[in-house]
C-alpha positions in Angstrom: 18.8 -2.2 27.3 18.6 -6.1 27.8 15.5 -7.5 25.7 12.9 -9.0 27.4 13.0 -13.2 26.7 10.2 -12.9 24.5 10.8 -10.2 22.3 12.2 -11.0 19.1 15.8 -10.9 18.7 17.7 -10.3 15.7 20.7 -12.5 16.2 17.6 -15.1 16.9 16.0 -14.2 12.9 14.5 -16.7 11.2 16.2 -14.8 8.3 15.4 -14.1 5.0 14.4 -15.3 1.6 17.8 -14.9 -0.5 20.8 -14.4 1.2 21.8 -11.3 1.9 24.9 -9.2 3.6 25.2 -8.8 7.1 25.7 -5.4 8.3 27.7 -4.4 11.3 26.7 -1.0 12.6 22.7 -1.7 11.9 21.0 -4.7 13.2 18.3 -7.0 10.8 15.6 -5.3 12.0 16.6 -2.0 11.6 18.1 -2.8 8.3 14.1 -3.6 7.1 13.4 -0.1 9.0 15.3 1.6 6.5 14.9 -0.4 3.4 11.1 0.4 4.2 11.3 4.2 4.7 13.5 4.3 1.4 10.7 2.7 -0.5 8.4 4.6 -3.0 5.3 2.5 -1.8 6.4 4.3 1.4 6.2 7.6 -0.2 3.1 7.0 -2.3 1.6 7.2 1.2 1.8 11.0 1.3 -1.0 10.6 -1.5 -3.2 8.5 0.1 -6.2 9.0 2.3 -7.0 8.3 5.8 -10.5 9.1 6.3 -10.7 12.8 4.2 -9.4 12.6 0.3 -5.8 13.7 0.4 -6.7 16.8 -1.5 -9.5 18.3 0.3 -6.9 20.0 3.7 -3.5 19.7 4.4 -3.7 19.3 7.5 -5.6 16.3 8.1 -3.9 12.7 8.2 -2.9 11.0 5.4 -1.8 7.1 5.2 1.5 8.2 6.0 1.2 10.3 8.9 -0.9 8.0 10.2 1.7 5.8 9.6 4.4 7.5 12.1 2.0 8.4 14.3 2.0 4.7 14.7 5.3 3.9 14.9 5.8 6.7 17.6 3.7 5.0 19.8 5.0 1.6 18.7 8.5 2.4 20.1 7.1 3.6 23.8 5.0 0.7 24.4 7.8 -1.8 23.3 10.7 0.7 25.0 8.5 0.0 27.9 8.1 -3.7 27.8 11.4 -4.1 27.0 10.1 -5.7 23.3 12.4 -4.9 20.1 11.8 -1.2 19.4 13.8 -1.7 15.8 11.3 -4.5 14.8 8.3 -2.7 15.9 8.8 0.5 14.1 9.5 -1.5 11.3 6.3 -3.3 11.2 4.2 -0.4 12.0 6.0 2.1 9.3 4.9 -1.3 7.2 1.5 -1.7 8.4 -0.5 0.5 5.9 1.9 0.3 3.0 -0.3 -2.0 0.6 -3.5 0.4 1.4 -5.2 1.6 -1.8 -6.1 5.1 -2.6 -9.2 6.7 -0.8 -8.7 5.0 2.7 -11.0 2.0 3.5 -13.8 3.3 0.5 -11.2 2.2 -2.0 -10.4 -1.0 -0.3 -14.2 -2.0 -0.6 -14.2 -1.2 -4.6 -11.2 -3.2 -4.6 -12.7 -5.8 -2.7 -15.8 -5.9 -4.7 -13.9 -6.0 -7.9 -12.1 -8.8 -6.6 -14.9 -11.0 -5.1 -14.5 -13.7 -7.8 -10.7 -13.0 -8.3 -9.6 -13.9 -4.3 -10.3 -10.9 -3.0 -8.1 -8.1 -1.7 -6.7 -7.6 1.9 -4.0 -4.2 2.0 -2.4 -6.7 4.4 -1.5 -9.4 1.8 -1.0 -6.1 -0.7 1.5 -5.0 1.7 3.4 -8.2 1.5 3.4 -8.5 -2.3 4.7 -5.1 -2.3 8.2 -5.8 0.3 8.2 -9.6 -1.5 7.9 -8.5 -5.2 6.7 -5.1 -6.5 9.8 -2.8 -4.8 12.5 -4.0 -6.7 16.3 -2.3 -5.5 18.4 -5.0 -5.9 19.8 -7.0 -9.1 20.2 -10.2 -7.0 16.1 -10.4 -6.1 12.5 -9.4 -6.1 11.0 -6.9 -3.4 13.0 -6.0 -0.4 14.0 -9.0 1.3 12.9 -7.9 4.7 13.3 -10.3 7.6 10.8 -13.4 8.2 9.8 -11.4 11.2 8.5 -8.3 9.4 6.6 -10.4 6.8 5.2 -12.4 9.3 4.0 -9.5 11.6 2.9 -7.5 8.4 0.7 -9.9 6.7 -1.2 -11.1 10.6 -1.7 -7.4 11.5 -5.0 -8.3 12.4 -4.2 -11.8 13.6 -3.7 -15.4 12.9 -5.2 -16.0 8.8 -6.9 -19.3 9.0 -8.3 -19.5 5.5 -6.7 -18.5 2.6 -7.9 -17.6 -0.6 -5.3 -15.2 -1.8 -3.1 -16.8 -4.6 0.0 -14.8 -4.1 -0.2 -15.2 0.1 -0.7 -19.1 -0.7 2.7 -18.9 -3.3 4.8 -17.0 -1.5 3.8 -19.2 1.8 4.9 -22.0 0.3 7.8 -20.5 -0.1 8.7 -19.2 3.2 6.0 -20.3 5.8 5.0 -17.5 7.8 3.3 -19.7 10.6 -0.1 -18.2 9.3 -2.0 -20.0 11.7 -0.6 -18.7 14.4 -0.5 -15.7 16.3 2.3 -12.7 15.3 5.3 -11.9 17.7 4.4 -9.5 20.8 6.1 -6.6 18.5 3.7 -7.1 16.0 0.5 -7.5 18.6 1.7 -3.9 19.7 2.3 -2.5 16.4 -1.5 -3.3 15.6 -2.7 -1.7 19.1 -0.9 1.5 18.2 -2.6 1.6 15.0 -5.9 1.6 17.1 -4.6 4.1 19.6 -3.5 6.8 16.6 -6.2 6.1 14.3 -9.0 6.6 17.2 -7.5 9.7 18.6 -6.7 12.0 15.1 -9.8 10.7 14.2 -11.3 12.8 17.0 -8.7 15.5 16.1 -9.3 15.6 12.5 -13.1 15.2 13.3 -13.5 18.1 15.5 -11.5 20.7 13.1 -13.4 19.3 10.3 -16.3 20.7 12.0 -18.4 17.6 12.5 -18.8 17.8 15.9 -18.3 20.3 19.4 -16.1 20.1 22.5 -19.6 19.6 23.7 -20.8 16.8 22.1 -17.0 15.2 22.8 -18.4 15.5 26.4 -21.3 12.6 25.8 -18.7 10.5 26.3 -17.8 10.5 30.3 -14.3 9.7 30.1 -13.5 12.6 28.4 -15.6 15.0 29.7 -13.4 13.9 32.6 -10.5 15.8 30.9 -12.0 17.9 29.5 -13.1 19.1 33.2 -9.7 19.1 34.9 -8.2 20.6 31.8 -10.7 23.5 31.6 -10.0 23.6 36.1 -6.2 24.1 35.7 -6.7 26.0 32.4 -9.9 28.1 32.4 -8.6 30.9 29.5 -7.8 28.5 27.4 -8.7 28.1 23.6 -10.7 25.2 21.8 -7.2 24.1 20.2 -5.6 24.2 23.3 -9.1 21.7 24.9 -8.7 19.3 21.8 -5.1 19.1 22.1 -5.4 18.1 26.0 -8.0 15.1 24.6 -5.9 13.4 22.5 -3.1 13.8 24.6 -4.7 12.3 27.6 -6.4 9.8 25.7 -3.4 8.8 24.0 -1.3 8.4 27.6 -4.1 6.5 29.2 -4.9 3.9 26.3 -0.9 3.1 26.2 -0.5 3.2 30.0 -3.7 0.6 30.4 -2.4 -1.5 27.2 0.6 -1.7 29.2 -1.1 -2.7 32.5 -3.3 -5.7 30.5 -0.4 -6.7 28.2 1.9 -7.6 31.3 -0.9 -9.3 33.2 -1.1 -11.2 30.5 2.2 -12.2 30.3 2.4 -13.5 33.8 -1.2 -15.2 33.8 -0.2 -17.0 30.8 3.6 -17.7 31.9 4.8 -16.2 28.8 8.7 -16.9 28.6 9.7 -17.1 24.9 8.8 -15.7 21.6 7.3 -18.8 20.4 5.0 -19.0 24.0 3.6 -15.8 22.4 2.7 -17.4 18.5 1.1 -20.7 20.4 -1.1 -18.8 22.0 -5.1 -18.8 21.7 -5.4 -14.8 22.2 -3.1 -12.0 22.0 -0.9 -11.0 24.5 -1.5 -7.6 24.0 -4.8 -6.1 24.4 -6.5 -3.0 26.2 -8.2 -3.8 29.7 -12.4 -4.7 29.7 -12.6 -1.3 31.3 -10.6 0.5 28.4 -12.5 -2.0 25.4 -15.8 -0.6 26.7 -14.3 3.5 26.5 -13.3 2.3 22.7 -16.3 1.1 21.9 -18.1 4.1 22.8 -16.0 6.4 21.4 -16.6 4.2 18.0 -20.1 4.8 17.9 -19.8 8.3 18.9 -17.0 8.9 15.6 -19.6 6.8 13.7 -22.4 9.0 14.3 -20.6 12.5 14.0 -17.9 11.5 11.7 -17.7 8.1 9.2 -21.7 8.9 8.2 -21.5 12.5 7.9 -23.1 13.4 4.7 -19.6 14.9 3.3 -17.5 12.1 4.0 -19.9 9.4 3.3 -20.1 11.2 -0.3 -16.8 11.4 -0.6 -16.7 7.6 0.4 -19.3 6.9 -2.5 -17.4 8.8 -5.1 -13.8 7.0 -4.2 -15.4 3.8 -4.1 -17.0 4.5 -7.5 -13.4 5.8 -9.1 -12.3 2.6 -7.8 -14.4 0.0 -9.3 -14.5 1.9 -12.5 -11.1 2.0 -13.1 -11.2 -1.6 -12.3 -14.2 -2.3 -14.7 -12.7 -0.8 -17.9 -9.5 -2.2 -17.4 -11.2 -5.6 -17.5 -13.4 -5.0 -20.2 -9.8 -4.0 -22.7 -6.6 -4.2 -20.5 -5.1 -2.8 -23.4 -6.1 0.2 -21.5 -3.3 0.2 -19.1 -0.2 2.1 -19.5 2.5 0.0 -21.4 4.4 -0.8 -18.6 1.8 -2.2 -16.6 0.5 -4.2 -19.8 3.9 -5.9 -20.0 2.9 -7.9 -16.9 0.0 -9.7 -18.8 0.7 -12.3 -20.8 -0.6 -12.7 -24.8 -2.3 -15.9 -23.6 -3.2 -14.5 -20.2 -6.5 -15.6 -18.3 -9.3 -13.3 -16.9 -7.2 -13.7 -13.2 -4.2 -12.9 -14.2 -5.5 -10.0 -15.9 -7.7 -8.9 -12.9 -4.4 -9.6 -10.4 -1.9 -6.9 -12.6 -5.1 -4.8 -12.5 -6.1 -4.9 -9.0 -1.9 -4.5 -8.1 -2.3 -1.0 -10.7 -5.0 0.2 -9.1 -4.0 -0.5 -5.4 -0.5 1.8 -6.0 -2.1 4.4 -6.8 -2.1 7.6 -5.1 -5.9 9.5 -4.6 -4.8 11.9 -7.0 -3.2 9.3 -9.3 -7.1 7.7 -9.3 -9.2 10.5 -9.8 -6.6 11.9 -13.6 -6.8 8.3 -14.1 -10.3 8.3 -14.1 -10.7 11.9 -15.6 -8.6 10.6 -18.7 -10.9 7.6 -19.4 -14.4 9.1 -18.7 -14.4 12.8 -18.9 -14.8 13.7 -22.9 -13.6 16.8 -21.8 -10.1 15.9 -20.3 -7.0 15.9 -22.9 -5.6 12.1 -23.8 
């Protein structure tokens, strides 16, 4: 299939960071693809949470089925717009890989722990991870992905206009990801099919949690709408079969009317290269007015029945807690940390380096990885 003459082309790569081999059966971007996929912060995902603690049901999401989920619908919208498909799985099997344990509970410890330290943003974890922490190769650091992975990973939520994270402001000087700007039309649509999975298993996950009915689901118009001609053309059928016919529904509908917007868009705006797409004030790809009012809804429905239900916003307090523990102790004597984390600090090392190698430690981690972590330093009771 011809590529559309703004999607990112390989052959048309800005490149990478240390030279590296070209392959002939596998283009760039599906050479960063697989280097991603064979990663262990790509495993580690397994571990971590979504919105329930990885241990509490096998069956709910974790960060890394979350993180196919994404990519799944990643590859139809840019299949459909005739966008790299390589380069968007890519960035969205990327997208989530700097996330620390217990979901966005964890991330808020972190970023407490942080405040006075730069911060944390999984985004700019992400990129230290593919830049530095997976190391597989003798001749470099990290993965050496493409410019255009880096660039779409670290601006999954947009252009970064200030920035107050050392190792983004480093490595940016070393290979200028245009951070002003906005990322490639892959990358917009990599970050709207994080919205689209995320929002419907949330209502899966939600509803087989318990949390709340098909009836309550039917507040919300447009899907007592399929609900309705689902139950019409299917009147025997179970409440796994109903939920089932939501998401699926949902799911087509918020992809066919991103599709709709996204290529207005592109025609209002006169959209004819890659570049047209970073220079812009707004992205290219977004959901219709129509379809931003359904989300919005549906946000303060999951709110009320799911994010502040008394279990998960427990669970939330407790993860947060482990979190900025861990973080706490480790400052107070980061002699602490396992030997081969302390082997990043130097003997003459200030209070931010020490906080950075922490922070990096802690981030890794998988839920379960936290919570022994935690048992070994504050439970009497658990072996050393």
């Amino acid at each position: 299939m011809d590529l559309a003459s703004y999607a990112s082309k390989p052959e048309e790569s800005k490149g990478r960071l240390f030279p590296d081999f070209v392959n002939h059966i596998r283009s760039a971007f599906q050479r960063d693809r697989d280097r991603l996929i064979h990663s262990s912060a790509f495993r580690r995902l397994d571990g971590k949470t979504q919105v329930f603690a990885y241990h509490e049901g096998k069956n709910y999401r974790t960060r890394l089925t979350h993180s196919i989920e994404v990519a799944q619908i990643t590859r139809t919208i840019c299949k459909c717009l005739n966008l790299n498909e390589e380069l968007g799985e890519a960035l969205a099997l990327a997208h989530d890989l700097g996330h620390s344990p217990f979901g966005h509970a964890g991330e808020r410890g972190l970023q407490n722990a942080m405040k006075d330290f730069g911060g944390f943003d999984h985004n700019i974890h992400s990129l230290k991870i593919m830049t530095q922490t997976e190391v597989h190769y003798p001749e470099f650091d990290g993965l050496n992905l493409t410019w255009e992975t880096l660039e779409g990973t670290v601006k999954h939520n947009g252009p970064i206009k200030k920035v107050s994270n050392n190792y983004l402001k480093e490595f940016n000087k070393r290979f200028d990801l245009d951070l002003k700007n906005y990322p490639s039309l892959e990358a917009q649509v990599a970050s709207f099919a994080d919205d689209i999975a995320y929002n419907n298993h949330d209502i899966d996950d939600g509803f087989r949690a318990g949390f709340f009915s098909l009836d309550d689901l039917m507040e919300l118009p447009f899907i007592k709408d399929i609900l309705d001609d689902f139950t019409k053309k299917n009147p025997n059928a179970d409440e796994n079969l109903k939920i089932y016919s939501v998401t699926r529904n949902l799911i087509a509908q918020m992809i066919f009317d991103l599709l709709d917007n996204t290529k207005n868009n592109l025609k209002k705006f006169n959209i004819q290269t890659a570049q047209d797409v970073r220079l812009q004030k707004q992205f290219m790809v977004n959901f219709s007015e129509n379809m931003q009012n359904n989300i919005r809804l549906l946000h303060q429905f999951l709110k009320k029945h799911f994010y502040t239900n008394t279990q998960v916003t427990r669970m939330d307090m407790k993860s947060q807690r482990i979190v900025e523990d861990l973080f706490g102790i480790f400052m107070q004597d980061w002699h602490l940390l396992p030997m081969d984390v302390r082997k990043h600090i130097s003997s003459q090392a200030k209070n931010q380096e020490i906080a950075e190698v922490i922070c990096e430690y802690i981030a890794n981690m998988t839920d379960m990885c936290a919570i022994e972590e935690h048992k070994k330093l504050f439970d009497p009771h658990t072996r050393f």
